[in-house]
mmCIF file of the N, C-alpha and C atoms, coordinates in Angstrom:
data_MODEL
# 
_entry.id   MODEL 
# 
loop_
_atom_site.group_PDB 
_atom_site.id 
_atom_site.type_symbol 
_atom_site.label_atom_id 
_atom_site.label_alt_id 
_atom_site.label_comp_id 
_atom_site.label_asym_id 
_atom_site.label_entity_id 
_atom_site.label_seq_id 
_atom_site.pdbx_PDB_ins_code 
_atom_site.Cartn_x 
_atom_site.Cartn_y 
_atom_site.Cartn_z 
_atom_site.occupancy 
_atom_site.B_iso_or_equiv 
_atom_site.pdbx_formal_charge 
_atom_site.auth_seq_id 
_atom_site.auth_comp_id 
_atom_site.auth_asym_id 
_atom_site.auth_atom_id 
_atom_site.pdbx_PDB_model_num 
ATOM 1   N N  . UNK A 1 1  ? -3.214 3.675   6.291   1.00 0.00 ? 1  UNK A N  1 
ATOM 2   C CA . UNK A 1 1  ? -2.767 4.530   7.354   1.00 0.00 ? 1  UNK A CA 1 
ATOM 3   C C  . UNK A 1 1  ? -3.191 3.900   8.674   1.00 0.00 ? 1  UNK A C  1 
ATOM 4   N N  . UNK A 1 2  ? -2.574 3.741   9.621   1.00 0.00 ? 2  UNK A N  1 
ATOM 5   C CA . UNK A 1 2  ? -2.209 3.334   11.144  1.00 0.00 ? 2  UNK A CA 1 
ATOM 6   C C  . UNK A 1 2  ? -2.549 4.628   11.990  1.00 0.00 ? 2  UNK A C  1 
ATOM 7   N N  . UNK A 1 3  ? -3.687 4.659   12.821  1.00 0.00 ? 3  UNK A N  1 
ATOM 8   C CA . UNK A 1 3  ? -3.481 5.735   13.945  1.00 0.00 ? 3  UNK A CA 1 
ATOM 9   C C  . UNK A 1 3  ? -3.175 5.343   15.155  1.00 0.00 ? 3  UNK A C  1 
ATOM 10  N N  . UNK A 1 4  ? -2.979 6.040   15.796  1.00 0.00 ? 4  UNK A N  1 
ATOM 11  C CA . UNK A 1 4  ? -2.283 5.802   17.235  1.00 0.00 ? 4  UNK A CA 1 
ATOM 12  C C  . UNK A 1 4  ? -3.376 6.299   18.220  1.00 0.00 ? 4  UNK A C  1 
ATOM 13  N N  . UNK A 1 5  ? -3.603 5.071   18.879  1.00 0.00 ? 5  UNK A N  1 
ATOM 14  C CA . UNK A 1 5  ? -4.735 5.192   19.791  1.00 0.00 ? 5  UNK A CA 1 
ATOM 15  C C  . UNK A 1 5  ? -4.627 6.249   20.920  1.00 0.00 ? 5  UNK A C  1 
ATOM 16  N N  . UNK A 1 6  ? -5.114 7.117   21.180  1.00 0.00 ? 6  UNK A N  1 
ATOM 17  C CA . UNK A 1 6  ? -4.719 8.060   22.701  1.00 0.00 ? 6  UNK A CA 1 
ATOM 18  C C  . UNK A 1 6  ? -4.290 7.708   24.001  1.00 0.00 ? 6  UNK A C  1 
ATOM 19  N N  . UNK A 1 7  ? -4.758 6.931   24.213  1.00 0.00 ? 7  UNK A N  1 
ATOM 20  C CA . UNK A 1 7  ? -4.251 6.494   25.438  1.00 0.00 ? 7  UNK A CA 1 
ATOM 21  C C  . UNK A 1 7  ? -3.400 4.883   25.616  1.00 0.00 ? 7  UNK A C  1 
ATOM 22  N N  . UNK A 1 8  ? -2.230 5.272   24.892  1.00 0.00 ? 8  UNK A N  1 
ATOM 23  C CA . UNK A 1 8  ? -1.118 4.722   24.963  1.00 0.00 ? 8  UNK A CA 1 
ATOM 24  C C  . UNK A 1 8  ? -0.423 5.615   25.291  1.00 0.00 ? 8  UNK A C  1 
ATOM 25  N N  . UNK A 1 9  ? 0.823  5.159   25.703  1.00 0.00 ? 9  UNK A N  1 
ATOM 26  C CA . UNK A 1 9  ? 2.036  6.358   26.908  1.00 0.00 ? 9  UNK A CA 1 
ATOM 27  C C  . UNK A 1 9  ? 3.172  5.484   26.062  1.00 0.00 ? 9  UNK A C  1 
ATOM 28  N N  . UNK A 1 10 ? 4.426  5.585   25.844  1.00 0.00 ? 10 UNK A N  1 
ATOM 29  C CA . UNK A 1 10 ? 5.327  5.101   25.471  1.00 0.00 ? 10 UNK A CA 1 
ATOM 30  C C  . UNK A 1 10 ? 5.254  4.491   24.059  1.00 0.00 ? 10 UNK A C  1 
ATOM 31  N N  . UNK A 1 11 ? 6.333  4.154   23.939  1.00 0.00 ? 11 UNK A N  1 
ATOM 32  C CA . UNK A 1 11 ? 6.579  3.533   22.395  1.00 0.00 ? 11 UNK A CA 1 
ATOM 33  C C  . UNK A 1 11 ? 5.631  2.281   21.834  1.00 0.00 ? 11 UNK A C  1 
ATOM 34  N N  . UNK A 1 12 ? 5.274  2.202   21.019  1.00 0.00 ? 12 UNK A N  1 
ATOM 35  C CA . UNK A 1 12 ? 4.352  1.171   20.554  1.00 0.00 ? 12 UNK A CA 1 
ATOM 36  C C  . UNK A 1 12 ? 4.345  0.760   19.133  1.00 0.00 ? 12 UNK A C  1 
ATOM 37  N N  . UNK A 1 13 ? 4.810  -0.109  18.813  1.00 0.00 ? 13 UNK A N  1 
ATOM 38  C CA . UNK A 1 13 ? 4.572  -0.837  17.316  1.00 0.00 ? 13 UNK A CA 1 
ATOM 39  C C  . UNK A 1 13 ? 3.533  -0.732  16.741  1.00 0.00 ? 13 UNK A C  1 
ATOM 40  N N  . UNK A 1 14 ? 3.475  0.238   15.095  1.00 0.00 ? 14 UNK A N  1 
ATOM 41  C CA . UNK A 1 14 ? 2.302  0.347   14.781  1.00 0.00 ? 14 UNK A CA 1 
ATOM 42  C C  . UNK A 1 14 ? 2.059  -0.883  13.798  1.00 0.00 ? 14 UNK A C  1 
ATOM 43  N N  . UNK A 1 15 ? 1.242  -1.323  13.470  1.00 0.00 ? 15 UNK A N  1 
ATOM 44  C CA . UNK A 1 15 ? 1.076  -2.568  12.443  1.00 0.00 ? 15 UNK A CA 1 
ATOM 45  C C  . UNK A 1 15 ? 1.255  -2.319  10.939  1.00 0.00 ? 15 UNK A C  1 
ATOM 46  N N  . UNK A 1 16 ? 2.167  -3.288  10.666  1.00 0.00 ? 16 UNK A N  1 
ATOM 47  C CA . UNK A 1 16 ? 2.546  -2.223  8.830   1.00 0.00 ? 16 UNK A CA 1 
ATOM 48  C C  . UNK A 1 16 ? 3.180  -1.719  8.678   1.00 0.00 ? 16 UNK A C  1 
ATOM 49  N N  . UNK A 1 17 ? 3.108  -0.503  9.848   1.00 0.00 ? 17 UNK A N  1 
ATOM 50  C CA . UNK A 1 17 ? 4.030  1.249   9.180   1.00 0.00 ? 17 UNK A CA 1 
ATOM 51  C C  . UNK A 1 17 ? 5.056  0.394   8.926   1.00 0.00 ? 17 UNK A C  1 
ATOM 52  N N  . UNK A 1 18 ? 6.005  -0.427  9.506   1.00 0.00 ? 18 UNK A N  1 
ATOM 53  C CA . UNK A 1 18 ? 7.451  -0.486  9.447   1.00 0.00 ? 18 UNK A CA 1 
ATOM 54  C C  . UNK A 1 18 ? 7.775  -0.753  8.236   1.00 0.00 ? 18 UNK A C  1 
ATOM 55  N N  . UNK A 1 19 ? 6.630  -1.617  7.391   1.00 0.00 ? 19 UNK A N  1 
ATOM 56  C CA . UNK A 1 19 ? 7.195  -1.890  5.971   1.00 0.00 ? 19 UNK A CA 1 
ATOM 57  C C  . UNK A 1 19 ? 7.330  -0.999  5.027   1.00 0.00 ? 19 UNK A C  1 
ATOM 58  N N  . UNK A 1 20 ? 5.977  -0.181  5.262   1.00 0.00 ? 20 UNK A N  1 
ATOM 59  C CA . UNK A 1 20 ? 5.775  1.325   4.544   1.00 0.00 ? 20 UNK A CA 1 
ATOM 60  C C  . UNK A 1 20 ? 7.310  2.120   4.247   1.00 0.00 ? 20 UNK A C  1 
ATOM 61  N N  . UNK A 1 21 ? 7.884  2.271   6.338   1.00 0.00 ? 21 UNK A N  1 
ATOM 62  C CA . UNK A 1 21 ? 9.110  3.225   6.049   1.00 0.00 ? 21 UNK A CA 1 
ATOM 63  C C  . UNK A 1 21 ? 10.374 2.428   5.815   1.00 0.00 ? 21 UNK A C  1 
ATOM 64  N N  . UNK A 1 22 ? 10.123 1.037   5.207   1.00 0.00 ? 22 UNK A N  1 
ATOM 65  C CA . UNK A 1 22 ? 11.442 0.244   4.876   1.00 0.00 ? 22 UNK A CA 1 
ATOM 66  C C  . UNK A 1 22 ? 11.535 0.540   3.626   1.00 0.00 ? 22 UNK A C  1 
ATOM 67  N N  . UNK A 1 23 ? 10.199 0.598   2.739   1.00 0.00 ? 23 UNK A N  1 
ATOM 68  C CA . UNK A 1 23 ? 10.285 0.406   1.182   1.00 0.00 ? 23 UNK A CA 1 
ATOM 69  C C  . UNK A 1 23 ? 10.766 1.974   1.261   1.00 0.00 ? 23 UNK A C  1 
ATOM 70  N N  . UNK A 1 24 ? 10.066 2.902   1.755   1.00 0.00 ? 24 UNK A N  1 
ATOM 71  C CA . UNK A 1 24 ? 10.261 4.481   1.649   1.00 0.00 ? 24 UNK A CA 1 
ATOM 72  C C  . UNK A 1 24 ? 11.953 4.602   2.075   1.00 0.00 ? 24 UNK A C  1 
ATOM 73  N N  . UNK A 1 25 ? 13.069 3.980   2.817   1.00 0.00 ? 25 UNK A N  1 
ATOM 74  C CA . UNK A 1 25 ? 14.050 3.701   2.800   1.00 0.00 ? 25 UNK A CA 1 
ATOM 75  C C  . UNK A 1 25 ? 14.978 3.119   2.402   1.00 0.00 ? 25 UNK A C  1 
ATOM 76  N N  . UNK A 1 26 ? 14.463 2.640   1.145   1.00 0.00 ? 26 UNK A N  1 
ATOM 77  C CA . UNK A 1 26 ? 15.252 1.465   0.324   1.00 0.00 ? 26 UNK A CA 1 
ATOM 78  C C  . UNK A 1 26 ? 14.944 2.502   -1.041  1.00 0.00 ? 26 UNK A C  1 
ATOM 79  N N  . UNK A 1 27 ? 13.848 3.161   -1.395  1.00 0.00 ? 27 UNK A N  1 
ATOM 80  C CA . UNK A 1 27 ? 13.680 3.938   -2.040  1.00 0.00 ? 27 UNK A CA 1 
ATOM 81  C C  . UNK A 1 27 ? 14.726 5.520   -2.308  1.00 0.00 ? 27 UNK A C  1 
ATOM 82  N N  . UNK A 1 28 ? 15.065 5.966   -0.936  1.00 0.00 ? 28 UNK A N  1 
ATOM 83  C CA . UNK A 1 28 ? 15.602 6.986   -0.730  1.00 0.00 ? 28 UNK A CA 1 
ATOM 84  C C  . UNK A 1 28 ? 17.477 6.673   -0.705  1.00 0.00 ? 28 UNK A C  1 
ATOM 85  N N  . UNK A 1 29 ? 17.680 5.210   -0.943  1.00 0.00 ? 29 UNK A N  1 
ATOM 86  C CA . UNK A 1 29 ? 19.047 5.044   -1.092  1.00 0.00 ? 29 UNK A CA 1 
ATOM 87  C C  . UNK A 1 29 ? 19.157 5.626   -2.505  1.00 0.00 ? 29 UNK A C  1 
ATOM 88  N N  . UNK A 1 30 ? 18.199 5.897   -3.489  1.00 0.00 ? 30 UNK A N  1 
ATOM 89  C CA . UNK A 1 30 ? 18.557 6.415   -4.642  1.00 0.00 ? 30 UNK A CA 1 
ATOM 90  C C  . UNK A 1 30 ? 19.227 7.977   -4.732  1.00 0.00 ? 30 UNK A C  1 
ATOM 91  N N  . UNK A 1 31 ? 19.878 8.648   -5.176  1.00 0.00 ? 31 UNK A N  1 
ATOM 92  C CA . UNK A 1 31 ? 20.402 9.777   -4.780  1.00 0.00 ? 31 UNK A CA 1 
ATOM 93  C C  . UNK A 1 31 ? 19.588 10.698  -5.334  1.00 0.00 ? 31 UNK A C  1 
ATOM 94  N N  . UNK A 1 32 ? 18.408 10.216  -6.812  1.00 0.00 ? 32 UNK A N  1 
ATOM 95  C CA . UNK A 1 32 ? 18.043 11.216  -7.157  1.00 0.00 ? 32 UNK A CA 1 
ATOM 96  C C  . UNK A 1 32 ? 16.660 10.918  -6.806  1.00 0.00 ? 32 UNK A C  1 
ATOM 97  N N  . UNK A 1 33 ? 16.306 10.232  -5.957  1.00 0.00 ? 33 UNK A N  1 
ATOM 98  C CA . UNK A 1 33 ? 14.806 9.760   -4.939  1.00 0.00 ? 33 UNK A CA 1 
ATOM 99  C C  . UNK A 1 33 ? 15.127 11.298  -4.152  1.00 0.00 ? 33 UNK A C  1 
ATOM 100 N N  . UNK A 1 34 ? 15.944 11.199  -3.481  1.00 0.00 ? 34 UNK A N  1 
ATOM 101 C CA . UNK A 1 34 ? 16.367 12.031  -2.503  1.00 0.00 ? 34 UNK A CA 1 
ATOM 102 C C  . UNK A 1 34 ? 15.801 13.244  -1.889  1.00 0.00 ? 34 UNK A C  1 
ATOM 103 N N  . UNK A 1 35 ? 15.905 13.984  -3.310  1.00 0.00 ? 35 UNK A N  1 
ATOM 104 C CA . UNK A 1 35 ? 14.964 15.157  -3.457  1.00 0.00 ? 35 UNK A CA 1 
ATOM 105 C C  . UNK A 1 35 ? 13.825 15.054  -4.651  1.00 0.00 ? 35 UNK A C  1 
ATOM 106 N N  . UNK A 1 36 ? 12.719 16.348  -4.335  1.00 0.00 ? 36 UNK A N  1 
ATOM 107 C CA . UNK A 1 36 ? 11.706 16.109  -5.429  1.00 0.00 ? 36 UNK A CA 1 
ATOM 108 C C  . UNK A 1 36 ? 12.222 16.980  -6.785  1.00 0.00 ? 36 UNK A C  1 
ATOM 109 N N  . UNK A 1 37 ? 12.844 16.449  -7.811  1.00 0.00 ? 37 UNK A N  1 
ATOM 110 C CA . UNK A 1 37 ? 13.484 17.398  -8.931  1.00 0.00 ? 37 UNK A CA 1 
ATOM 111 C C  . UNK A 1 37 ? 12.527 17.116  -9.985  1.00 0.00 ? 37 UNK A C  1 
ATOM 112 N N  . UNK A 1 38 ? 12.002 16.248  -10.169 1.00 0.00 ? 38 UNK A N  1 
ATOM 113 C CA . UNK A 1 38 ? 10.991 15.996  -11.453 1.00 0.00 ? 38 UNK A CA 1 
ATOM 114 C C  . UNK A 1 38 ? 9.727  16.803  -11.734 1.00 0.00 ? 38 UNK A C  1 
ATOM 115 N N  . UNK A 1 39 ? 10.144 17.574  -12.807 1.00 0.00 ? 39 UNK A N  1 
ATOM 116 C CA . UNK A 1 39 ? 8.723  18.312  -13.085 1.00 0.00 ? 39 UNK A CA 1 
ATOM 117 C C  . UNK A 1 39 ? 7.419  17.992  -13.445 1.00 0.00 ? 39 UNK A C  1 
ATOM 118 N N  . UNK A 1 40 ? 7.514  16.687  -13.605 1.00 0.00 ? 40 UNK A N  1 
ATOM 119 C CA . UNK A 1 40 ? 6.557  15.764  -14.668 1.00 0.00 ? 40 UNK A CA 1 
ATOM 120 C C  . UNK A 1 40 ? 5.751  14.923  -13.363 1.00 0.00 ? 40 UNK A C  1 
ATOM 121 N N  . UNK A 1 41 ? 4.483  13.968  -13.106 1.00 0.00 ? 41 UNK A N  1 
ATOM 122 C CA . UNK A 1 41 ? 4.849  13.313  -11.861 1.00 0.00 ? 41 UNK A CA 1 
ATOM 123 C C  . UNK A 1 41 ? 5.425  12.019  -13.229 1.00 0.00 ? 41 UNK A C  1 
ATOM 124 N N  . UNK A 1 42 ? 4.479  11.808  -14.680 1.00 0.00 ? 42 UNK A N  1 
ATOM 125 C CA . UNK A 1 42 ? 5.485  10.333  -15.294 1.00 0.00 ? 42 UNK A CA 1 
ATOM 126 C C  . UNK A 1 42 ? 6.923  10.377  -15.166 1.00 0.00 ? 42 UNK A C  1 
ATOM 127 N N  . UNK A 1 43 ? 7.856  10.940  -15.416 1.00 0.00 ? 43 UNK A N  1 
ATOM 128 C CA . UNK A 1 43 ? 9.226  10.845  -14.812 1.00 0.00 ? 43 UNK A CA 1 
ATOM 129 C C  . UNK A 1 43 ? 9.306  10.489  -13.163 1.00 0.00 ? 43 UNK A C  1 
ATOM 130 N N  . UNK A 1 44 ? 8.663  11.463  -12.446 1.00 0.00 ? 44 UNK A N  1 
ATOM 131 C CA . UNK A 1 44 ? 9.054  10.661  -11.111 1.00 0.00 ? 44 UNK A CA 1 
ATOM 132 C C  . UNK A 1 44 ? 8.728  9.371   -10.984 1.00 0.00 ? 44 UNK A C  1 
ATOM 133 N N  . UNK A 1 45 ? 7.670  8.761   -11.756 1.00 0.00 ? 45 UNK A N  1 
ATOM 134 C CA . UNK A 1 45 ? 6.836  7.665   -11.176 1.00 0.00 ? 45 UNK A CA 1 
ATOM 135 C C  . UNK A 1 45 ? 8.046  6.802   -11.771 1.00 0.00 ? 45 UNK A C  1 
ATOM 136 N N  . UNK A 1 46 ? 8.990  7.107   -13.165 1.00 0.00 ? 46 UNK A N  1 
ATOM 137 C CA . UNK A 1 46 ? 9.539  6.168   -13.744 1.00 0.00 ? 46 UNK A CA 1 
ATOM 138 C C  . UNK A 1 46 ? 10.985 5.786   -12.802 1.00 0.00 ? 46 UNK A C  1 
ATOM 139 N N  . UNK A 1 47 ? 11.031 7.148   -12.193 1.00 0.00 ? 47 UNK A N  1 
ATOM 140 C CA . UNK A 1 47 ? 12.268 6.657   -11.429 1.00 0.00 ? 47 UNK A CA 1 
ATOM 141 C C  . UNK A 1 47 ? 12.581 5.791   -10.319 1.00 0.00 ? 47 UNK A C  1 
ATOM 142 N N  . UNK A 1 48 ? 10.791 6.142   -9.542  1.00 0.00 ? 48 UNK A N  1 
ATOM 143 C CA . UNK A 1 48 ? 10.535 5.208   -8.783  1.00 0.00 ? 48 UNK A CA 1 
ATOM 144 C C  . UNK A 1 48 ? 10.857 3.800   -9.226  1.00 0.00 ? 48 UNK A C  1 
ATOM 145 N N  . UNK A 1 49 ? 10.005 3.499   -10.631 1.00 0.00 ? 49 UNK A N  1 
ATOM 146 C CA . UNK A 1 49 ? 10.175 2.144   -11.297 1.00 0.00 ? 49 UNK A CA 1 
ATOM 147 C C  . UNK A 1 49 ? 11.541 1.506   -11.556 1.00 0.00 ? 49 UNK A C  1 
ATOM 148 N N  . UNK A 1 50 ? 12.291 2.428   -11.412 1.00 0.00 ? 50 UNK A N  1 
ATOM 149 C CA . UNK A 1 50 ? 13.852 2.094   -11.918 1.00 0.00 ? 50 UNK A CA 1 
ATOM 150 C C  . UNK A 1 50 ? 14.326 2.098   -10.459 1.00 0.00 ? 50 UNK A C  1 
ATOM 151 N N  . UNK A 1 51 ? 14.249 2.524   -9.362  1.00 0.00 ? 51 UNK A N  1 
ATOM 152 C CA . UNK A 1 51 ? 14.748 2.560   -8.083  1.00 0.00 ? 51 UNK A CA 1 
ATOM 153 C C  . UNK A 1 51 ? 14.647 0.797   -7.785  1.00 0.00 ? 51 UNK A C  1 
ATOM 154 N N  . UNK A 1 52 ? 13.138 0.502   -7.619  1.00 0.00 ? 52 UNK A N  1 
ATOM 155 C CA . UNK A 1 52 ? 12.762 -0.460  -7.561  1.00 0.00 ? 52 UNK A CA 1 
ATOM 156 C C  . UNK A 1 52 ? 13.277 -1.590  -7.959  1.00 0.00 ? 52 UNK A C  1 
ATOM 157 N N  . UNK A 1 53 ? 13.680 -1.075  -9.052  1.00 0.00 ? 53 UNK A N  1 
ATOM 158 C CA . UNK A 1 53 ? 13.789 -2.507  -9.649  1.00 0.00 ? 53 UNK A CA 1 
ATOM 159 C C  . UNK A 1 53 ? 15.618 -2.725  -9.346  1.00 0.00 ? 53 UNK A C  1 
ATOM 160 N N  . UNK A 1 54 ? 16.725 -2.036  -9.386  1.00 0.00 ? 54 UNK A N  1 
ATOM 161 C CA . UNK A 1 54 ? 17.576 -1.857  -9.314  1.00 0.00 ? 54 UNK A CA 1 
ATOM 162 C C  . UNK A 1 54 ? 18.186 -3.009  -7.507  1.00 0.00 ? 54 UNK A C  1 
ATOM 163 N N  . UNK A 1 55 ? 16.834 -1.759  -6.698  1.00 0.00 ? 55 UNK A N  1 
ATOM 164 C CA . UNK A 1 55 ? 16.549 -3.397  -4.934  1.00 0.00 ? 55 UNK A CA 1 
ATOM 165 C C  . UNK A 1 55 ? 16.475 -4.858  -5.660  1.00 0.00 ? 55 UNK A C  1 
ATOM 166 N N  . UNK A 1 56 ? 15.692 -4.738  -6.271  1.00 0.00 ? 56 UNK A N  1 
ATOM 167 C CA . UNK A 1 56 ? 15.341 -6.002  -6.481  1.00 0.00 ? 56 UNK A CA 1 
ATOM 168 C C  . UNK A 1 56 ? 16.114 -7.088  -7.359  1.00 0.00 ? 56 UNK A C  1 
ATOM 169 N N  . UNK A 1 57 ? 16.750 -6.254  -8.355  1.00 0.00 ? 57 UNK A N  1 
ATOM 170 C CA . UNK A 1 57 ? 17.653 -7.131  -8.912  1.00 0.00 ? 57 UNK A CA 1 
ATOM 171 C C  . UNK A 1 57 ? 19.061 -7.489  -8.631  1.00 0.00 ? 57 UNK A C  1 
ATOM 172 N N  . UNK A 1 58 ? 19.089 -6.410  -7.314  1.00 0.00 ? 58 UNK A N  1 
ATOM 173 C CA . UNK A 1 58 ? 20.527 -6.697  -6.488  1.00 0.00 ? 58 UNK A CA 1 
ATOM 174 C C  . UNK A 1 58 ? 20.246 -8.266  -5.192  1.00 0.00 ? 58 UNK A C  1 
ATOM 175 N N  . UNK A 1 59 ? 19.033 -7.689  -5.611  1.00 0.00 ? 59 UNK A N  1 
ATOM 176 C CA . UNK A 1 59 ? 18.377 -9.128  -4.386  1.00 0.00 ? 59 UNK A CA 1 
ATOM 177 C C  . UNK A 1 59 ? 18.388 -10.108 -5.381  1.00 0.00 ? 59 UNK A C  1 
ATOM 178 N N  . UNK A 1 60 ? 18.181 -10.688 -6.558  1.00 0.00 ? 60 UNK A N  1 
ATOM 179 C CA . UNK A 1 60 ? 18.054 -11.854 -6.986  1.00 0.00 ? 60 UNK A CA 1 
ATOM 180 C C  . UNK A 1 60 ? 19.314 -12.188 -7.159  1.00 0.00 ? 60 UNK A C  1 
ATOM 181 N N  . UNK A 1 61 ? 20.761 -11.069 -7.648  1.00 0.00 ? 61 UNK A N  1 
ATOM 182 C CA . UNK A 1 61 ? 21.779 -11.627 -7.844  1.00 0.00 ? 61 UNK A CA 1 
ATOM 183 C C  . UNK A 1 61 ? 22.737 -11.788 -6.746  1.00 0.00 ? 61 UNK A C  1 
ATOM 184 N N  . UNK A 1 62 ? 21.976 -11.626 -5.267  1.00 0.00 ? 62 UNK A N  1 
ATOM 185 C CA . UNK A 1 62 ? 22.816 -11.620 -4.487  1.00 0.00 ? 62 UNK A CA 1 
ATOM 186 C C  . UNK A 1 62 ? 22.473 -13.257 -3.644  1.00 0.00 ? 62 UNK A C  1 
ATOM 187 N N  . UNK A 1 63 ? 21.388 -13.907 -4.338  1.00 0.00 ? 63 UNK A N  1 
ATOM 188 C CA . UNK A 1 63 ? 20.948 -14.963 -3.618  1.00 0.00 ? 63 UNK A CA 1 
ATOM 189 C C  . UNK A 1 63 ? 21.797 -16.480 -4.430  1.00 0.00 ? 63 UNK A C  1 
ATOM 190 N N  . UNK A 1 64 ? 21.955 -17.372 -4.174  1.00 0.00 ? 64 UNK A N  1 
ATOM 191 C CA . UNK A 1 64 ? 23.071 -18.372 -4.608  1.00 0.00 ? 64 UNK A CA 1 
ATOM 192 C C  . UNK A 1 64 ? 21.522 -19.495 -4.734  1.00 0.00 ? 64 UNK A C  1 
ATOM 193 N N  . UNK A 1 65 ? 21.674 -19.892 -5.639  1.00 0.00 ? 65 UNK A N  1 
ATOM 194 C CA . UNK A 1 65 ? 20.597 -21.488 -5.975  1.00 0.00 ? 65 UNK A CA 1 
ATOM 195 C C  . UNK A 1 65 ? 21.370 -22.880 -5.712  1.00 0.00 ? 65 UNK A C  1 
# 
């Protein structure tokens, strides 16, 4: 976690956060990320695992060797 110092005035780059709310946005392209429906947290955690991996394997097949 990143706090924000007080006496800054205007917009300011926090260090990190941005990656935090990229993965948390690459995450939420899932439709059923979206909302919290899982009663279990092992099901949510698995969907996470399947979200994940779904980025990632669109990224390896989208890269040319």
């Amino acid at each position: 976690m990143v706090k924000r110092s007080d006496d800054t005035t205007g917009f300011v780059v926090l260090p990190k956060r941005w990656l935090v709310e990229r993965t948390f946005a690459w995450l939420m392209r899932s439709r059923r990320l979206a909302r919290d429906y899982e009663a279990r947290t092992d099901t949510a955690e698995a969907m996470i695992w399947w979200s994940m991996t779904m980025v990632m394997s669109r990224r390896l097949a989208r890269r040319r060797c």
